[in-house]
C-alpha positions, -999 to +999 in steps of 0.1 A: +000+000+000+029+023-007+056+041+009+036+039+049+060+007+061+085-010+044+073-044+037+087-071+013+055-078-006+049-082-039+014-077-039+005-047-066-022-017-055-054-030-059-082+004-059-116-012-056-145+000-066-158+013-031-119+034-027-130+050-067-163+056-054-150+076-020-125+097-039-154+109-067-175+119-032-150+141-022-145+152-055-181+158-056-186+176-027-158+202-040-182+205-068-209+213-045-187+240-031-182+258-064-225+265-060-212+288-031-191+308-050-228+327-067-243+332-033-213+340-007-187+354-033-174+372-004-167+341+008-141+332-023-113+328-006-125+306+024-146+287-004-114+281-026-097+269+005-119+241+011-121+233-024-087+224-024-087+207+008-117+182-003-097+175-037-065+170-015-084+146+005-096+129-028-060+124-037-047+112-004-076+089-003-069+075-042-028+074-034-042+044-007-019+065+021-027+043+052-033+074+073-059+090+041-087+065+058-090+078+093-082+117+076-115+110+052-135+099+077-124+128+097-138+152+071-166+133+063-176+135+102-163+172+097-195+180+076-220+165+098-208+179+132-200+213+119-229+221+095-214+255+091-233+257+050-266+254+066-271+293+075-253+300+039-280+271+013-296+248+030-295+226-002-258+228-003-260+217+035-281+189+025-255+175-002-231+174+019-243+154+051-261+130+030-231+121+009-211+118+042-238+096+061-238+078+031-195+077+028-190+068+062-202+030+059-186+026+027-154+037+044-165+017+074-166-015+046-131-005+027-117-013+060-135-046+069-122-056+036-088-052+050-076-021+030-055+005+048-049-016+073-016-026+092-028-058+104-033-068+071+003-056+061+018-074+094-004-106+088+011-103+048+048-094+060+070-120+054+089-107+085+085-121+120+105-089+136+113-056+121+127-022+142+124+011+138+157+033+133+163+062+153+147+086+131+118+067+128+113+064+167+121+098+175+095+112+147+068+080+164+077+095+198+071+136+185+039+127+172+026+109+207+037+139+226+022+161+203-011+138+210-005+140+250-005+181+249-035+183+223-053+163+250-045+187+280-052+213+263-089+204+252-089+195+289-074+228+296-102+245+271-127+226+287-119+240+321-115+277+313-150+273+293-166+257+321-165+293+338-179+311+313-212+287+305-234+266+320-228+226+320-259+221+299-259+256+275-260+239+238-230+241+212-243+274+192-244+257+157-259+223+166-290+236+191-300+212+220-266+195+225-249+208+251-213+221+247-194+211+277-202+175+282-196+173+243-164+189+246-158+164+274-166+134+252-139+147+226-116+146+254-122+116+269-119+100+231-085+118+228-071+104+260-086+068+246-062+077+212-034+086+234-033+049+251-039+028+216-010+049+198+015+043+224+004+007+226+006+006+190-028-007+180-041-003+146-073+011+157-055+042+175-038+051+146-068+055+128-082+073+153-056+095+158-059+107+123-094+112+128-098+133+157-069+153+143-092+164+113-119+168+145-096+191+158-112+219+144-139+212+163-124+205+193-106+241+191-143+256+182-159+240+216-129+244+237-116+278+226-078+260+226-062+272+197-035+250+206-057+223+196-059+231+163-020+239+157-012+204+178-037+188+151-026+204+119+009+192+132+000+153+141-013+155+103+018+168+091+036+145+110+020+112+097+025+124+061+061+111+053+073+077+063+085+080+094+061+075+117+039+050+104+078+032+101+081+041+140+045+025+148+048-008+126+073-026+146+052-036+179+022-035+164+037-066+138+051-084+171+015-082+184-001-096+151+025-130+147+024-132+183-015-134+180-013-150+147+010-177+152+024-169+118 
């Protein structure tokens, strides 16, 4: 699946249908963005911007990048829990949650069928050990730290907002849920990440990835903008190899350990 571990397989990228049909959604819902440009031209910038981004995440997504799965589902979430078109076209709005509610169990499928996964790479490795170089540990440890302090400070957020609303005053752009215990929930899912990346579990990484696209949110419910840099960062950090190089070793261990093989 490309350049995420280094793995002796001669297996060729296989893109099934399901991976062509979640790169044309995103591709899609850039489309639907364009729409925006004749009623918010004001907007253009902003508009361009996420344009970009969707077709980014299109690519990332087609490249088979083993972090692109939990990053796509991260936008796709993205849409539905910040519905920020709705107040703009309510049609737009529309198109893009019901293209995400219908993404997220095709993406939920890709991975039953064992694509971007490293328990399929370990369980196909020919290898029955491997280790990370320094480089590749130091950039696995960088990215855990910067997962620990994106933690406290939603935590942090969550504290300093606490003062200034009540526990049950609603999230301003999603009505009757209520801000704080939500904003608690993200945090109590980030400490969960924290735990599974460390331990190396394929699972956490995918969730790191995610919650580090929810980071927006968590840094629009929290008020942290220390979230959102520490997110942008993890992101940035999972890109090259290095990590992904850094997390493969123990989580392979665990899978011929569980395997047998």
């Amino acid at each position: 699946m490309g350049c995420h571990v280094e793995l002796d397989i001669d297996q060729p990228l296989i893109r099934s249908q399901l991976i062509r049909l979640v790169s044309f959604i995103h591709i899609g819902k850039a489309m639907v963005f364009i729409t925006l440009y004749a009623i918010v031209p004001e907007l253009f910038i902003l508009i361009t911007g996420i344009i970009l981004l969707e077709v980014l995440v299109a690519r990332w997504f087609w490249s088979m990048k083993i972090e692109a799965w939990g990053i796509t589902l991260g936008f796709a979430l993205l849409h539905i829990i910040f519905p920020v078109t709705f107040s703009v076209s309510p049609a737009v709005w529309f198109l893009l949650v019901s293209s995400s509610l219908i993404e997220i169990p095709i993406l939920w499928k890709i991975r039953s069928n064992g694509y971007y996964s490293f328990i399929t790479m370990a369980i196909l490795d020919k290898e029955t050990k491997r280790t990370a170089g320094a480089l590749q540990k130091m950039m696995f440890n960088l990215t855990f730290l910067a997962q620990i302090l994106k933690t406290v400070f939603i935590w942090i957020g969550i504290g300093i907002v606490s003062t200034q609303i009540g526990i049950l005053d609603s999230i301003p752009w999603l009505g009757i849920i209520p801000q704080i215990p939500f904003a608690a929930l993200f945090g109590f899912i980030d400490i969960l990440t924290t735990i599974a990346f460390k331990r190396s579990k394929d699972w956490g990484f995918h969730l790191l990835t995610t919650m580090s696209v929810l980071g927006f949110v968590e840094y629009m419910v929290t008020g942290s903008f220390p979230v959102l840099l520490l997110s942008i960062w993890i992101i940035m950090l999972l890109t090259p190899c290095w990590v992904k190089d850094g997390f493969y070793p123990n989580l392979l261990t665990q899978v011929k350990q569980e395997t047998g093989v």
